[in-house]
N, C-alpha and C positions, 0 to 999 in steps of 0.2 A: 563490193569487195569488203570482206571483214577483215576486223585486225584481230586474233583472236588469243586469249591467255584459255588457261585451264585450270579447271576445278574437280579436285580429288571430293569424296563423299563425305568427308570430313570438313570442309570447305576454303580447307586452301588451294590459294590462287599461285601458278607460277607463268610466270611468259620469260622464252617458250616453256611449248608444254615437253610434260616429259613421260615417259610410260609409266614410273610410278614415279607418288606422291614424295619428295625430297622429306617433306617434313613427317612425313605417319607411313610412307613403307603401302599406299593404296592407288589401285590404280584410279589415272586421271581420267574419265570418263565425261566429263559435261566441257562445253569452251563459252566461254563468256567475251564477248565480242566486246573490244574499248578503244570502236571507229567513232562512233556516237559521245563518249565519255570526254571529260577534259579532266587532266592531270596539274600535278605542279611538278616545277623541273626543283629535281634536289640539287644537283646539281652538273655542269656543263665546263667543256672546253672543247677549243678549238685548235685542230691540227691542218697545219700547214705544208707536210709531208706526207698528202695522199697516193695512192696507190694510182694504177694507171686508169682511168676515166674516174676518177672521182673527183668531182671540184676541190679548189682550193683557193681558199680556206675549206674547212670543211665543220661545221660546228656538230658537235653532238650534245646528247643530252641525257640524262637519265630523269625518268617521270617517275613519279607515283603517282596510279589511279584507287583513287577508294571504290572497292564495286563486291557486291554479293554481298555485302558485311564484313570483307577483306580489303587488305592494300595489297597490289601489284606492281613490282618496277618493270621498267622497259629503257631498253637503253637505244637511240634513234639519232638521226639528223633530223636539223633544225631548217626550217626553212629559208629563215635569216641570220645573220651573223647578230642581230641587235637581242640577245634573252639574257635575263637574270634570274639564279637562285630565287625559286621564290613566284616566280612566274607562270603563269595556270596559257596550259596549251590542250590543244585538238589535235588528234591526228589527221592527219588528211593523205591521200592516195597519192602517188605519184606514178607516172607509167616508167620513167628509167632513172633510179636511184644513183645507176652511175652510167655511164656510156660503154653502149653494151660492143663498140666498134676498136676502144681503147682494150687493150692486155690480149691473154693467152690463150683465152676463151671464145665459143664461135658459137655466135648470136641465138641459138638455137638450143645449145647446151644449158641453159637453165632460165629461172624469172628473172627481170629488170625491173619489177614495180616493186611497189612497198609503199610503205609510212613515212612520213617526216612529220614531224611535231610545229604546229603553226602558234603563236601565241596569237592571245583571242584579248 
């Protein structure tokens, strides 16, 4: 499973990707995978009024990965409630981000997996 951001020809990164480049108006044609990559969290909080199957607490986080000769943010759940500012994380796979049995949605109707940011 990739995690993937994207790269315009100009070589900015954005995640997600988007048809065209935010920053030059080009489209994003290449994806730069940052499953393999470790980031630093800029920074995090934690909500404790999550939605219907999402844990709670719920911590998130916003990374920057430096990759291609760019920075990319991504904004994720954390694996633990224990990260600080400043803190160098992995993404790691997870198969249900939230429970896919909890809310309005029927199980079949979309992905459950994703990323959450592990500190390393």
């Amino acid at each position: 499973m990739s995690f993937d951001a994207h790269r315009c020809p100009n070589g900015h990164v954005t995640y997600p990707g988007h048809t065209v480049c935010p920053e030059c108006g080009e489209e994003q044609t290449e994806t730069v995978d940052l499953s393999d990559e470790t980031g630093e969290v800029v920074t995090w909080t934690k909500s404790t009024a999550t939605p219907p199957g999402v844990r709670e607490p719920n911590t998130l986080a916003i990374v920057e990965f430096d990759v291609a000769d760019a920075s990319v943010r991504a904004l994720g759940q954390v694996t633990t409630d224990e990260v600080e500012t400043g803190d160098a994380v992995e993404p790691v796979h997870v198969d249900e981000l939230r429970n896919p049995d909890a809310g309005i949605r029927e199980r079949e109707s979309q992905a459950w997996d994703g990323f959450r940011f592990d500190p390393v």
